[in-house]
N, C-alpha and C positions, 0 to 999 in steps of 0.2 A: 087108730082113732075110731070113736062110734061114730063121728059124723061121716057125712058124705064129704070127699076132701075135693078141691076145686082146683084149675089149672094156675092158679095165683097159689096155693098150699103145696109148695115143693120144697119146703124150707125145713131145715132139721139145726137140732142143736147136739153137740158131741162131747165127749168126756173123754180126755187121755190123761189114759195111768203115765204116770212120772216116777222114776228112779232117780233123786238127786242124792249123792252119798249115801245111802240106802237110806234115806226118806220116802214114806210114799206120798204124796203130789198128786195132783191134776190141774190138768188146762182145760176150761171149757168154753167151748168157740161154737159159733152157726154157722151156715156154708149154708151155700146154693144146690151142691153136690152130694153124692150119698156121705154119711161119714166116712166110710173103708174108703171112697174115693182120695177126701179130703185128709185124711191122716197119710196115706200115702202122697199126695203133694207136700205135705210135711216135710215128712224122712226126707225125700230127695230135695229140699230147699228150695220146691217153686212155692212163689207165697208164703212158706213158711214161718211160722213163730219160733226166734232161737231156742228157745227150751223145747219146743217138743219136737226139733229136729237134732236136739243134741239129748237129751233126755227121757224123750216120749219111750214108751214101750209097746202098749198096746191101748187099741178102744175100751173102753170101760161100759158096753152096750146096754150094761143091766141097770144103768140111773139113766138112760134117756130114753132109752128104744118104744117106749108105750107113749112118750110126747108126737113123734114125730109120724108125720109130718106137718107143715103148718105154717101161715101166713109169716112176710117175712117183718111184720110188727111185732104178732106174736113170739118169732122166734128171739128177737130182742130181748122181748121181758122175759120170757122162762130162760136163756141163756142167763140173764143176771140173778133170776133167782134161784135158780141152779148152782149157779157160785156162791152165793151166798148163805145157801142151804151146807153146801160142803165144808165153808168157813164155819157156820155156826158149829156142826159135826166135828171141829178141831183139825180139820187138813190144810194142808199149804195150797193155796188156789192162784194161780196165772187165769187170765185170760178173763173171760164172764164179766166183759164193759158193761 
């Protein structure tokens, strides 16, 4: 970010690639945590979303990584429109309340 970020701005939103019958997909979620943290809580089904613990593949760093990091209001709304941006773009989208 070019701002100065604050100790409330630790908030990031993530994108994981999905393989559903070779469909490409994404899930995208916000976390407290780094993304790599939070995708790995995935895989191994703490907190997890069943699709990206049963489908996830990898972070997809290259559509969020220049948002984050960032209030966890803002991370609300760029999660939703992050999915909604990827729906518009014709993918299958989980997750992005």
């Amino acid at each position: 970010m070019n701002i100065e970020t604050t100790a409330r701005e630790h908030h990031s939103v993530y994108v994981v690639r999905l393989d559903i019958d070779g469909e490409a997909a994404f899930y995208v979620g916000l976390t407290g945590l780094t993304p790599e943290r939070r995708f790995e809580n995935h895989k191994r089904g703490f907190k997890a979303a069943r699709v990206v613990r049963r489908y996830g593949v990898a972070l997809a760093p290259e559509l969020y990584a220049d948002l984050n990091p960032m209030s966890w209001e803002w991370a609300v709304k760029m999660e939703a429109e992050l999915a909604d941006e990827l729906r518009r773009r014709g993918f299958r989208v989980y997750g992005g309340h």
